[in-house]
Every structure is written in C-alpha cells, then in structure tokens.
C-alpha positions as CSV (number, residue, x, y, z in Angstrom):
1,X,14.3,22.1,84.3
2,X,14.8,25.9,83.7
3,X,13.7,27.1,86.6
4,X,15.9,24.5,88.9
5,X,18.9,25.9,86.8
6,X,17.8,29.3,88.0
7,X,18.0,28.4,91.1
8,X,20.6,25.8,91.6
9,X,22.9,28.2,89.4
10,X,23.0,31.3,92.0
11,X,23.3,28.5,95.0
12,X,26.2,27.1,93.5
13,X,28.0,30.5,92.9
14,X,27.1,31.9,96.5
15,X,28.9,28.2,97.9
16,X,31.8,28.5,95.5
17,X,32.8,32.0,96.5
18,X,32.5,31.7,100.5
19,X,34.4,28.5,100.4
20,X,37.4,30.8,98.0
21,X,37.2,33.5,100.6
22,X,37.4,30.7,103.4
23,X,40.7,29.0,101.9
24,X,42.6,33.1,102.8
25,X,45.2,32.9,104.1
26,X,45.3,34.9,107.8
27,X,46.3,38.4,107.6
28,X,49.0,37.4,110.6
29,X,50.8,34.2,109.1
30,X,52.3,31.5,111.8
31,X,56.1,31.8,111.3
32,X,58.8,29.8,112.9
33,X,62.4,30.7,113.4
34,X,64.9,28.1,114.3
35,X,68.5,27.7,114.5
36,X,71.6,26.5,117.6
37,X,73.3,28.4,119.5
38,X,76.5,26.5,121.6
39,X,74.9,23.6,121.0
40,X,71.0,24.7,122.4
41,X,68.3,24.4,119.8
42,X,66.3,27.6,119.7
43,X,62.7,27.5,118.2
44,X,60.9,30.4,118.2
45,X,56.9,30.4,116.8
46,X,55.0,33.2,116.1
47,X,52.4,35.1,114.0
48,X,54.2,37.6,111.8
49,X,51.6,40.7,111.4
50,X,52.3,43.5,108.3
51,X,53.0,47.4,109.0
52,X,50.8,47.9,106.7
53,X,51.7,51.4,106.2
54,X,51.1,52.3,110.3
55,X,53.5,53.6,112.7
56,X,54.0,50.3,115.0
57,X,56.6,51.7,118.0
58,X,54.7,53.7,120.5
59,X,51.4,53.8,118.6
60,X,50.3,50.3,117.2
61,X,52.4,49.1,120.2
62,X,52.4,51.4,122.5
63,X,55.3,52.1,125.1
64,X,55.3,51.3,128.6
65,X,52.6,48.0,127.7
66,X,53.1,43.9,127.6
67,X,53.3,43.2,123.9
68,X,52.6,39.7,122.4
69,X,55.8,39.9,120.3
70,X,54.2,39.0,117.6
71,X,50.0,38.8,116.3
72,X,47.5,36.8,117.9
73,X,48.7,33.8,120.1
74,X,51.5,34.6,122.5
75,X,55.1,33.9,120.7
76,X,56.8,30.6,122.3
77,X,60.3,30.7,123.2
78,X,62.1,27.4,123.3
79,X,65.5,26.0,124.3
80,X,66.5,22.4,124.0
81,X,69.5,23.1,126.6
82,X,69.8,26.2,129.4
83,X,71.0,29.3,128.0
84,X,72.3,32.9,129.1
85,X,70.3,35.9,127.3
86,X,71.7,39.5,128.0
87,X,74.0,38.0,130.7
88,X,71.4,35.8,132.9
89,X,70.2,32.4,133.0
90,X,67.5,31.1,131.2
91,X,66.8,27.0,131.9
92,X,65.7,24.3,129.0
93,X,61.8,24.5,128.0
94,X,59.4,26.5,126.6
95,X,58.4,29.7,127.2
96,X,55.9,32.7,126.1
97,X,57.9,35.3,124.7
98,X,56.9,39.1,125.5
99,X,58.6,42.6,124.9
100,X,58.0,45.9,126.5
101,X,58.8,48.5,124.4
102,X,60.1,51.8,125.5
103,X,61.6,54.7,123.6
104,X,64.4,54.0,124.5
105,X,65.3,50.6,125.1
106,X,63.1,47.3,125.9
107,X,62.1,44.6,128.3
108,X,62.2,41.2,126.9
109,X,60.4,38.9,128.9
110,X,60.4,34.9,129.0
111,X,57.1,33.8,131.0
112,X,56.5,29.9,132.1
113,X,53.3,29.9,130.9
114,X,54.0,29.0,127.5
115,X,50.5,28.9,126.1
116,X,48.2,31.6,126.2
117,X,46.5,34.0,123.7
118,X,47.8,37.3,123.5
119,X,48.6,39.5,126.5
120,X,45.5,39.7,127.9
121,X,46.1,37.2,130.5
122,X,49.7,37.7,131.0
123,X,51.1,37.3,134.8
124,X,54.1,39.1,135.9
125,X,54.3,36.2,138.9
126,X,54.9,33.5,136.1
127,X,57.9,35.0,134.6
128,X,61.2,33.6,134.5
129,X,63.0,35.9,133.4
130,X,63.3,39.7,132.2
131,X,66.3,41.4,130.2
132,X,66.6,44.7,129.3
133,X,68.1,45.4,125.7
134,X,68.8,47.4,123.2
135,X,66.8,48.2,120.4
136,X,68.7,49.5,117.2
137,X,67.5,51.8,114.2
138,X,67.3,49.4,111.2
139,X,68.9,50.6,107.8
140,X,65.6,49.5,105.7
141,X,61.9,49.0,106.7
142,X,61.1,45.5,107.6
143,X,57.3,44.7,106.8
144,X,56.5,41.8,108.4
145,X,57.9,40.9,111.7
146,X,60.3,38.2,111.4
147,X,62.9,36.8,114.3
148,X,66.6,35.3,113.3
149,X,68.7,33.3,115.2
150,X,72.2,33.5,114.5
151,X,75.7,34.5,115.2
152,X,74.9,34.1,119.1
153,X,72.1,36.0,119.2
154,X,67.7,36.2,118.7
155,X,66.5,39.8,116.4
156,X,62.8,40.7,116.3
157,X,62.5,42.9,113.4
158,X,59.7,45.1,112.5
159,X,59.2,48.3,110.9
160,X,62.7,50.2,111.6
161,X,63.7,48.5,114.9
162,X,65.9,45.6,115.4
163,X,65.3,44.3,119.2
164,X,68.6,42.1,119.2
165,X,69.0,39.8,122.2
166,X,72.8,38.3,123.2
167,X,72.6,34.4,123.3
168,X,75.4,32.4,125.4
C-alpha cells in the first residue's frame, strides 16, 4: 500500500500541475470593442498583446509592413450598415482589419477576407478599402492594445500612439 502511495502520489502532482498551467490564460487575450456610429453597429474583435516593456512602432512592428492590428488571428472589422472611414465608403459586412505603419502616418486597410490568421496570407487584391490617417502621440503609455469606438470615430491604442480613424 506504501509503495502505490509512492507512486500514485508523484502521478497525481505531475497531473494536477499541467492541467493549472493548461487553465493560463493566453498571453494575447481576445478582446472585443463595440459601439454605433449614425445608426451602424461597429464590432471590432481582436487579440490585445502587452508592450511588455518593448519598443512596438518601427521595431516590434516594423514600418513599411502589413500588421495584424492586433496578436494572432487577423482583427475583424464589422458594420451592420455602410459607413464612410477617413472620407470613403466602406459597405455593411465583415472585414479583416490591417494597419501599415509608417513614421509618419498609417495605412488602415479593410480586406474582404475576413478570416484569416495573421498576415501571412494577406492579399492586396482582396482589399476593399485603404485610408491613410493620422497617428497621434498619446499623453500616457497604453499597455495593452485596446480599440474604442466613439464620438464618430474607431482608436487603436498601443504604447504611445493613438491611430484614430474618422467614422461617418
């Protein structure tokens, strides 16, 4: 009886621990922003990575490259009714959601092909539509990403950047 408690004791421990560090949550937790704009419901999902005490704009994401807008699968973009971002039209559906980031100002990009897993297999021919905005200098750090929608317009903010887009 000894010797099965010797042995069924470690077992037991080894189980109990991996299952623990199974139940983690993801270092990149699935987010969702939501709100209406002139009556168009905009719902916007995401994985919301940390800085993590990194320099993100032009290093973690570089400049000049398609970035996810967010960690792991691509960020949707959705409108329940057609909208105008940064002064052009953008019809109802779904949508990934992509940024280029340059130094000093970005391409926000609205791709049909709403589901897809990063950029990796991203398509210039499948986009809908491309802006080019603004990025502004944030007064405080924001540590995970996080997108608003509100007063007429969609932020991505992360680190010391606010990537606001107009919303009509």
């Amino acid at each position: 009886m000894k010797l099965v408690r010797k042995i069924l004791f470690p077992f037991i421990t080894l189980l109990v621990v991996n299952f623990t560090n199974a139940q983690e949550k993801p270092a990149s937790s699935k987010e969702m922003a939501t709100g209406k704009i002139n009556g168009a419901t905009i719902t916007i999902n995401y994985s919301s990575p940390s800085v993590k005490e990194r320099k993100i704009w032009g290093e973690l994401v570089p400049f000049n490259e398609v970035w996810r807008a967010g960690a792991n699968e691509a960020t949707t973009f959705e409108t329940s009714k057609d909208i105008t971002v940064g002064g052009s039209k953008l019809p109802a559906g779904k949508y990934s959601f992509f940024v280029i980031p340059k130094e000093k100002e970005c391409i926000v990009i609205f791709n049909k092909e709403a589901k897809q897993w990063g950029s990796s297999k991203y398509n210039e021919k499948e986009d809908q539509l491309r802006v080019t905005v603004k990025q502004q200098a944030s007064k405080s750090s924001t540590e995970k990403l996080v997108y608003t929608v509100a007063n007429n317009k969609v932020v991505l903010s992360w680190e010391n950047w606010n990537i606001p887009m107009s919303i009509k």
